[in-house]
KOLKOLDO-76237 format. One record per residue (C-alpha): x, y, z; chain; residue in one letter. Coordinates in steps of 0.2 Angstrom, whole numbers. Last residue first. Layout:
REM KOLKOLDO-76237
+-------+-------+-------+------+------+
:  east : north :    up : unit : code :
+-------+-------+-------+------+------+
:     X :     Y :     Z :    A :    a :
...
+-------+-------+-------+------+------+
***
This chain:
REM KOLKOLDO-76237
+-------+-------+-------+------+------+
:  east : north :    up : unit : code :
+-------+-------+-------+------+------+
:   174 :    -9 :   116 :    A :    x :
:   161 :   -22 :   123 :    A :    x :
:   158 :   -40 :   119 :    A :    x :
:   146 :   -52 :   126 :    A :    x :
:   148 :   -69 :   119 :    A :    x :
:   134 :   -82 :   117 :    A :    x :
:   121 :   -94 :   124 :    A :    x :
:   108 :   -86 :   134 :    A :    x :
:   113 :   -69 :   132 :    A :    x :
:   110 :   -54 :   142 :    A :    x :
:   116 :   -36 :   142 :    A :    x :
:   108 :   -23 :   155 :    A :    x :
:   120 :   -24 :   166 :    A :    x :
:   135 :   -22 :   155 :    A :    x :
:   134 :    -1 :   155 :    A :    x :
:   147 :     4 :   143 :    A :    x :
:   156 :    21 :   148 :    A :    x :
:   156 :    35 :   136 :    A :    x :
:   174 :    43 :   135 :    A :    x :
:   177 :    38 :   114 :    A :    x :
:   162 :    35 :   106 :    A :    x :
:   155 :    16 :   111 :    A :    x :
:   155 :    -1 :   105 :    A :    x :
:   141 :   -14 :   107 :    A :    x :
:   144 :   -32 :   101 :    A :    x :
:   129 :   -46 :   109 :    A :    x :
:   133 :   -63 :   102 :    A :    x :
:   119 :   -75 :    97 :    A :    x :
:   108 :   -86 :   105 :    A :    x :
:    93 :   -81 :   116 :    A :    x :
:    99 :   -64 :   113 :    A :    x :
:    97 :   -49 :   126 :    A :    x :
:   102 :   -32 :   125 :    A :    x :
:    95 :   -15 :   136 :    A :    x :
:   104 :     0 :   133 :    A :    x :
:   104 :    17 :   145 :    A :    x :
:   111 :    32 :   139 :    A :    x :
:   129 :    39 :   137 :    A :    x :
:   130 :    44 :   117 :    A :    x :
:   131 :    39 :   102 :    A :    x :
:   133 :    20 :   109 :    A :    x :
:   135 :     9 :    94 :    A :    x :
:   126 :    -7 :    91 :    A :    x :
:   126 :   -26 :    87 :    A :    x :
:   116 :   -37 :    91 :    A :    x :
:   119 :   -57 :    83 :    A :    x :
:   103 :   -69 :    80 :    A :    x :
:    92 :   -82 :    87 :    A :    x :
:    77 :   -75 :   101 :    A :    x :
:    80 :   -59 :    98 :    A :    x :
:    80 :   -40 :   109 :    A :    x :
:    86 :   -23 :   107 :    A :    x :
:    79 :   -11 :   119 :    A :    x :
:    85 :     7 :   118 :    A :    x :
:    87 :    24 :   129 :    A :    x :
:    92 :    40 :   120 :    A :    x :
:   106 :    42 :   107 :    A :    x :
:   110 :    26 :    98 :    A :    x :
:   118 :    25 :    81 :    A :    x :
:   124 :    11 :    70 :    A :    x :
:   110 :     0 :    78 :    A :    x :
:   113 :   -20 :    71 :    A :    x :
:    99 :   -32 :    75 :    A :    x :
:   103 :   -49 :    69 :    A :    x :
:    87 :   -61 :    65 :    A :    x :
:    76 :   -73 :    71 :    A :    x :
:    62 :   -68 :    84 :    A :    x :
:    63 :   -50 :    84 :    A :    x :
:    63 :   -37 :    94 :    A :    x :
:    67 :   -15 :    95 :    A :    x :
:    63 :    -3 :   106 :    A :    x :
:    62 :    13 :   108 :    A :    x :
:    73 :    30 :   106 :    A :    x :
:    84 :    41 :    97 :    A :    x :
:    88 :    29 :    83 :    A :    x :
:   101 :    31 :    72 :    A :    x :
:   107 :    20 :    55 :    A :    x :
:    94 :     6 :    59 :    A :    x :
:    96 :   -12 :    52 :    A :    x :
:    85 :   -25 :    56 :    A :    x :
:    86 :   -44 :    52 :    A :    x :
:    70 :   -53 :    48 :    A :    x :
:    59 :   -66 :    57 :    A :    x :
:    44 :   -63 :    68 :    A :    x :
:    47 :   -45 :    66 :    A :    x :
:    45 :   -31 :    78 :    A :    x :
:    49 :   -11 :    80 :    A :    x :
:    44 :     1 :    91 :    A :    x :
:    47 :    19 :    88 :    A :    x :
:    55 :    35 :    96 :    A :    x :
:    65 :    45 :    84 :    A :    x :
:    71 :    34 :    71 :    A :    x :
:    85 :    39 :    55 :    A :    x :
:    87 :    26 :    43 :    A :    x :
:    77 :    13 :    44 :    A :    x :
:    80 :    -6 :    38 :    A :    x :
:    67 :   -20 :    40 :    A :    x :
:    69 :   -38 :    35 :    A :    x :
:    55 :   -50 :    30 :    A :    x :
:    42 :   -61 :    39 :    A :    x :
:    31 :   -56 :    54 :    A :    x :
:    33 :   -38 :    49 :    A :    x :
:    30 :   -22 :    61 :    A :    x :
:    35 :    -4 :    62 :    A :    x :
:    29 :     5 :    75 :    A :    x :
:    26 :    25 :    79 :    A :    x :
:    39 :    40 :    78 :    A :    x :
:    48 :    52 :    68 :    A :    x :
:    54 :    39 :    57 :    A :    x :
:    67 :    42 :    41 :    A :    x :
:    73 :    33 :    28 :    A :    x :
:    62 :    20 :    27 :    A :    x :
:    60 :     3 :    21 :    A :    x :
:    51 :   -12 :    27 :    A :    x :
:    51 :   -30 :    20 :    A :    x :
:    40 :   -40 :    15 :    A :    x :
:    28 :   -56 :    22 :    A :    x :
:    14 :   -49 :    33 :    A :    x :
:    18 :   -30 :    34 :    A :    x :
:    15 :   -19 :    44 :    A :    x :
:    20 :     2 :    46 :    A :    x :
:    12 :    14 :    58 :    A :    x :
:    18 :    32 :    57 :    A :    x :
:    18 :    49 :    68 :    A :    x :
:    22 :    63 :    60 :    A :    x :
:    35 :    69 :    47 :    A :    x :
:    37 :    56 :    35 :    A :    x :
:    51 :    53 :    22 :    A :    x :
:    54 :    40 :     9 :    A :    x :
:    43 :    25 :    11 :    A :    x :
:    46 :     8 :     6 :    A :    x :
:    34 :    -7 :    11 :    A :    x :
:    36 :   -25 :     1 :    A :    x :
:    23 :   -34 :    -1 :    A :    x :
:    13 :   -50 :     7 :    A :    x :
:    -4 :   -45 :    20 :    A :    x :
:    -2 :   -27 :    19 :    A :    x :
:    -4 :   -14 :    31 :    A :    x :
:     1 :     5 :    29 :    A :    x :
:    -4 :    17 :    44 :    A :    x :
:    -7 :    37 :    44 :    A :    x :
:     7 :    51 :    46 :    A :    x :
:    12 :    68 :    35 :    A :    x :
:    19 :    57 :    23 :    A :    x :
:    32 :    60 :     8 :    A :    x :
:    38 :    46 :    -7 :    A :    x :
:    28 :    33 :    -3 :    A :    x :
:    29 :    16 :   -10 :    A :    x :
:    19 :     0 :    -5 :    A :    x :
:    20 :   -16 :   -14 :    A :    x :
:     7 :   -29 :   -16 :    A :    x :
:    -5 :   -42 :   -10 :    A :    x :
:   -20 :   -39 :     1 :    A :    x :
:   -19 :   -21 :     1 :    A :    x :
:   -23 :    -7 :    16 :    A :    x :
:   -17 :    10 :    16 :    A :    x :
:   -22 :    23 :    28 :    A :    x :
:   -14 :    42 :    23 :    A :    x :
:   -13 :    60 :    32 :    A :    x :
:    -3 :    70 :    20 :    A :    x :
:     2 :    66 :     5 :    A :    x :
:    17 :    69 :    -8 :    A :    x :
:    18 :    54 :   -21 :    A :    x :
:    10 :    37 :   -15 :    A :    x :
:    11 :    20 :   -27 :    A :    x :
:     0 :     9 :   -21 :    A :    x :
:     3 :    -9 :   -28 :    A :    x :
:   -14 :   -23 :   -33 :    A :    x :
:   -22 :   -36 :   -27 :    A :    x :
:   -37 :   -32 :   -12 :    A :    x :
:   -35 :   -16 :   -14 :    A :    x :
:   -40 :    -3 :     0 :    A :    x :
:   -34 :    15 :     0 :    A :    x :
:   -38 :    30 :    11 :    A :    x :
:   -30 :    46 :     7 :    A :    x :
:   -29 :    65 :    15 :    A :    x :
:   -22 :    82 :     5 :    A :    x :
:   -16 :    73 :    -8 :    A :    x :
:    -4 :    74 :   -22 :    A :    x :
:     2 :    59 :   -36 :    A :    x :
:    -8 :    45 :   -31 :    A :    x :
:    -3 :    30 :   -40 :    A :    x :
:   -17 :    14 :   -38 :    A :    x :
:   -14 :    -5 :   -44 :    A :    x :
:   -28 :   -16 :   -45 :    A :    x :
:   -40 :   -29 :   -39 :    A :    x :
:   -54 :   -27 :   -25 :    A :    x :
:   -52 :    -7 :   -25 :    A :    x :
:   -58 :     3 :   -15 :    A :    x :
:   -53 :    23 :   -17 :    A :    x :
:   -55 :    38 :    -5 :    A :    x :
:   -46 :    52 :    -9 :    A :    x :
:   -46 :    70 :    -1 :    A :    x :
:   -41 :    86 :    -8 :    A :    x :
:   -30 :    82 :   -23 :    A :    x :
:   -16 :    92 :   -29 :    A :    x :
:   -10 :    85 :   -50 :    A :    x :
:    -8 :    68 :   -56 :    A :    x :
:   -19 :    54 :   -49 :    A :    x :
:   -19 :    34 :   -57 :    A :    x :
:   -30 :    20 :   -55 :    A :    x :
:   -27 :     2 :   -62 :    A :    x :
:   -46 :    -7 :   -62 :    A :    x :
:   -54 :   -22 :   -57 :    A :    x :
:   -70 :   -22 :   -44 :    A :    x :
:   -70 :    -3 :   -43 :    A :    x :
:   -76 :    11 :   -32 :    A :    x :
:   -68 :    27 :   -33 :    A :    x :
:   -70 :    42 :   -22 :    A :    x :
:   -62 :    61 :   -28 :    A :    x :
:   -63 :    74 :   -17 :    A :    x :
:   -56 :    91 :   -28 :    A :    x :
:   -42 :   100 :   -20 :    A :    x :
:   -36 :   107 :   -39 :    A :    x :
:   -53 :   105 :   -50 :    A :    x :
:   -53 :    90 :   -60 :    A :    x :
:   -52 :    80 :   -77 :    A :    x :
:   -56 :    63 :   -79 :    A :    x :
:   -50 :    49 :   -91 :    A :    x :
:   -62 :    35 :   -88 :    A :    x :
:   -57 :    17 :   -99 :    A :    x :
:   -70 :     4 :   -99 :    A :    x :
:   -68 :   -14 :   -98 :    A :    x :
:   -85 :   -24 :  -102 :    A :    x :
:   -74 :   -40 :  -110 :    A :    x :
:   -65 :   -55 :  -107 :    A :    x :
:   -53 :   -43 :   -94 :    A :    x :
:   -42 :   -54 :   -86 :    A :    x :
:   -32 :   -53 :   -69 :    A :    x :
:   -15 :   -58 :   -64 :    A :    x :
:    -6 :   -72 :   -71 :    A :    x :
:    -1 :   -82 :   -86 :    A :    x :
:     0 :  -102 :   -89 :    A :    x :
:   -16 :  -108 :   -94 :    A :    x :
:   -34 :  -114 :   -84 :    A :    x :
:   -49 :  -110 :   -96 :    A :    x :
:   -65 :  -106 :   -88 :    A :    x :
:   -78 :  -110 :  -100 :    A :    x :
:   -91 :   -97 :  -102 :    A :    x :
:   -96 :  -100 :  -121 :    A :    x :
:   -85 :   -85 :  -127 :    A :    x :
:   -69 :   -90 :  -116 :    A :    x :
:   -65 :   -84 :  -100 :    A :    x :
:   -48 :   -84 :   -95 :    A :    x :
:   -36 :   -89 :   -80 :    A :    x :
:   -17 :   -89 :   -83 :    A :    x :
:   -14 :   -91 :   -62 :    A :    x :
:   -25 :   -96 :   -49 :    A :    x :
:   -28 :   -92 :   -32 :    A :    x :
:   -45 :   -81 :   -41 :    A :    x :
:   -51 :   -67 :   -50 :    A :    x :
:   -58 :   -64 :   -68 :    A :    x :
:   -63 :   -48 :   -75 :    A :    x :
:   -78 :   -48 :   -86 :    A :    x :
:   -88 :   -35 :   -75 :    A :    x :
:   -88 :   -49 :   -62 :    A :    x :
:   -80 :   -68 :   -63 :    A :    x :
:   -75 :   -77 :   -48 :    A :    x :
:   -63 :   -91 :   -45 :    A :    x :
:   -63 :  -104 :   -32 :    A :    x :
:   -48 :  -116 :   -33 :    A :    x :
:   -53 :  -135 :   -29 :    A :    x :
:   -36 :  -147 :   -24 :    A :    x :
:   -28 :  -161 :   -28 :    A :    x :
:   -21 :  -152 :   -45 :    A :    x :
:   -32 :  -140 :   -50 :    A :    x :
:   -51 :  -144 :   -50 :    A :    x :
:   -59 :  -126 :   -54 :    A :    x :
:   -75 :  -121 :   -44 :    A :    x :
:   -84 :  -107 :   -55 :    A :    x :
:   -92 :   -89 :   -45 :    A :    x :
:  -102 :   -80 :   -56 :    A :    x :
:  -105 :   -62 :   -59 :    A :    x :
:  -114 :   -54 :   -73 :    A :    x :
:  -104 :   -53 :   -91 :    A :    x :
:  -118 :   -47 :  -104 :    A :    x :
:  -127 :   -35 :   -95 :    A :    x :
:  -110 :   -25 :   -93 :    A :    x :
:  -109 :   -20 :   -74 :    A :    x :
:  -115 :    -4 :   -73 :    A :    x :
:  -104 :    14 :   -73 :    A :    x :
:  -112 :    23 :   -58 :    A :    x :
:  -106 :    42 :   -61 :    A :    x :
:  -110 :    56 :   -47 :    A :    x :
:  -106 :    73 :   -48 :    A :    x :
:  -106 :    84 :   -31 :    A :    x :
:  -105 :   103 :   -32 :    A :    x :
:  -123 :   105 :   -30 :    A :    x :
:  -132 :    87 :   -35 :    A :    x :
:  -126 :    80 :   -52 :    A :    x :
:  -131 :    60 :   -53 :    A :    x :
:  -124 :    53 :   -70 :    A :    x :
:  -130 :    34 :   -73 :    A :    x :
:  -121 :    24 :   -84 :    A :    x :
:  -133 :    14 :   -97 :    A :    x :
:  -124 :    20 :  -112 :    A :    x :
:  -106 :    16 :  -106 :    A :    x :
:  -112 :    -1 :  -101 :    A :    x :
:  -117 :    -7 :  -119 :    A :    x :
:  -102 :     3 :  -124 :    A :    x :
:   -91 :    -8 :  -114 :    A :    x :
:  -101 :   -24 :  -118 :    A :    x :
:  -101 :   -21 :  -137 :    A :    x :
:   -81 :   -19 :  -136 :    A :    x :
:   -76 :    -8 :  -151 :    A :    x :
:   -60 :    -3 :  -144 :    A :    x :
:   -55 :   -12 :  -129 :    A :    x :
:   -53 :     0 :  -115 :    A :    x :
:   -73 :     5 :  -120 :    A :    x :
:   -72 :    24 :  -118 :    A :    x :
:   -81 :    36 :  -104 :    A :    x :
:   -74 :    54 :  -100 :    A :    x :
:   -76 :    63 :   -86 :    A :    x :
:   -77 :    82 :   -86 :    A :    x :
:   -75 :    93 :   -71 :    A :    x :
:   -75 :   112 :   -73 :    A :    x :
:   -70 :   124 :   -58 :    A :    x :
:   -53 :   128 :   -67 :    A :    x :
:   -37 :   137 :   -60 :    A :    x :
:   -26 :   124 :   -53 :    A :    x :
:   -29 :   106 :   -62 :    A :    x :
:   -30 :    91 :   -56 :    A :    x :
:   -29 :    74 :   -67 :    A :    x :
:   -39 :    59 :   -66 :    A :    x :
:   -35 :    41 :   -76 :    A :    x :
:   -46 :    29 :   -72 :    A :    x :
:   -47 :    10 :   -79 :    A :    x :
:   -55 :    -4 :   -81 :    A :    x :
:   -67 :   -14 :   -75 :    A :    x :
:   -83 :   -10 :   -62 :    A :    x :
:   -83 :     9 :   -60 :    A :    x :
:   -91 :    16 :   -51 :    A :    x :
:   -83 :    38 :   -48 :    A :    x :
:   -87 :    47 :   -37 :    A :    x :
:   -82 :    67 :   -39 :    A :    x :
:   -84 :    79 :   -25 :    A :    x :
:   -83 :    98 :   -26 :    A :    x :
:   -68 :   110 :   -26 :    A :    x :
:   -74 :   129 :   -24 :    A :    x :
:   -92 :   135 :   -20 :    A :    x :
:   -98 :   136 :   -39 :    A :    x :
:   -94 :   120 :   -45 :    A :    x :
:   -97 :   113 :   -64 :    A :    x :
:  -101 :    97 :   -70 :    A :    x :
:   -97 :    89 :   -88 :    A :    x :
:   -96 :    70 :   -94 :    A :    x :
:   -92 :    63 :  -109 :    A :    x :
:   -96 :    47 :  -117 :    A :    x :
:   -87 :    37 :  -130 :    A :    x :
+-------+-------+-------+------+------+
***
């Protein structure tokens, strides 16, 4: 074990933080001007982890600490074809952690690359554990090939990279988070861009900023500025949008209460409890509006619409097969111009 202290003198600093396999644990705390990192091999009395741990690097420069965490001499990086059923599978191997399109994969003493029946990564060795300690409104960046990060306490800004892992922010000021594999798991934050590969999104409160992921679900709970939301394959969440777009080529998407938004999905139904304005489209899927109060677009190319005039504004329908159904509070007259449908029934009420 290693430990690691710096001291700031012009209020919250910056830490970074390499670290190749592993894991970080951070915590800030109000009232302190201390940080302190600690290094421990994540399996204990792994050579290759204390190897490492010992030849870390520790930059201090003002109130900026610095710590490089090597890869383990022992486990470099290789990249190993596998012949899988009719086809090759690349894997590659860094810091003891493997990746790959492949499930169950291991490393065994001699270098083999055994092929079983689990799945995610694996750490054959060089995995270290850092448990650090911060100042309240600290800026914390994080590099890591393989590692499971998780923030408690107010953050300043947060930038993490992470090719394969799952990252909790609890509180902060300003995030941007990239994982290649993993889930991000957001508390209370304000302006945010996230990017994974694979995995869930979940935010509990969001000032505004963009989410994209190639295949995962997207939930958020609140935001109170503008908002972009995309997902490859999953679907969308959110119980409330002020404005900005939400878009999934594959995968459902129901909102709760929209101001002004755009909304697209290749295929997916969407639900939306009220909507102020915008637009909504898909290509396959039923739309159903509970609540529309300023002037909408609803279009799909295969599936139902269905909305409800809150008030007396303009609404444009069209399906390229499907029944269009709005109904209206009562005294608000249904304007049937702007409802289209190539092959179905228009019903008003």
């Amino acid at each position: 074990m290693r430990t690691i202290t710096h001291d700031t003198h012009t209020g919250p600093g910056t830490l970074r933080l390499r670290l190749p396999a592993g894991s970080a644990t951070l915590v800030a705390a109000p009232g302190t001007d201390r940080t302190s990192v600690i290094l421990a091999p994540a399996t204990p009395g792994d050579q290759a982890a204390i190897d490492a741990i010992n030849r870390s690097t520790v930059l201090q420069t003002g109130d900026q600490l610095s710590v490089t965490v090597p890869v383990p001499a022992s486990v470099g990086f290789a990249q190993t074809v596998v012949h899988v059923g009719s086809g090759d599978v690349y894997v590659s191997q860094r810091g003891g952690v493997v990746t790959g399109s492949v499930t169950g994969v291991r490393i065994e003493g001699d270098g083999t690359i055994v092929v079983g029946s689990g799945s995610g990564s694996v750490v054959s060795g060089g995995g270290v554990r850092a448990e650090v300690r911060v100042p309240a409104g600290q800026r914390v960046e994080i590099d890591s090939d393989s590692a499971d990060i998780s923030a408690d306490g107010p953050l300043g800004e947060v930038r993490a990279d992470v090719r394969s892992g799952n990252l909790r922010i609890d509180q902060a000021d300003d995030v941007e988070l990239t994982t290649q594999r993993g889930d991000v798991v957001l508390g209370r934050v304000g302006n945010a861009r996230v990017e994974t590969g694979s995995g869930r999104v979940q935010i509990g409160r969001i000032d505004a900023g963009s989410v994209r992921t190639q295949r995962g679900d997207i939930t958020v709970d609140a935001v109170t500025g503008p908002l972009s939301l995309e997902t490859g394959s999953g679907r969308v969440r959110a119980s409330q949008i002020n404005s900005g777009s939400v878009r999934t080529q594959r995968g459902d998407v129901v909102l709760g209460r929209v101001g002004n938004a755009r909304v697209e999905t290749g295929s997916g139904r969407v639900q939306i409890g009220r909507i102020d304005a915008g637009s909504v489209r898909t290509q396959r899927g039923d739309i159903t509006v509970d609540a529309v109060t300023g002037p909408l677009s609803l279009e799909t190319g295969s599936g139902c619409v269905r909305a409800h005039l809150a008030a007396a504004v303009a609404l444009q329908a069209k399906t390229g097969r499907g029944d269009i159904q709005i109904t209206a509070e009562p005294g608000i007259a249904i304007d049937r111009s702007g409802l289209r449908t190539g092959r179905g029934e228009i019903r008003t009420s």
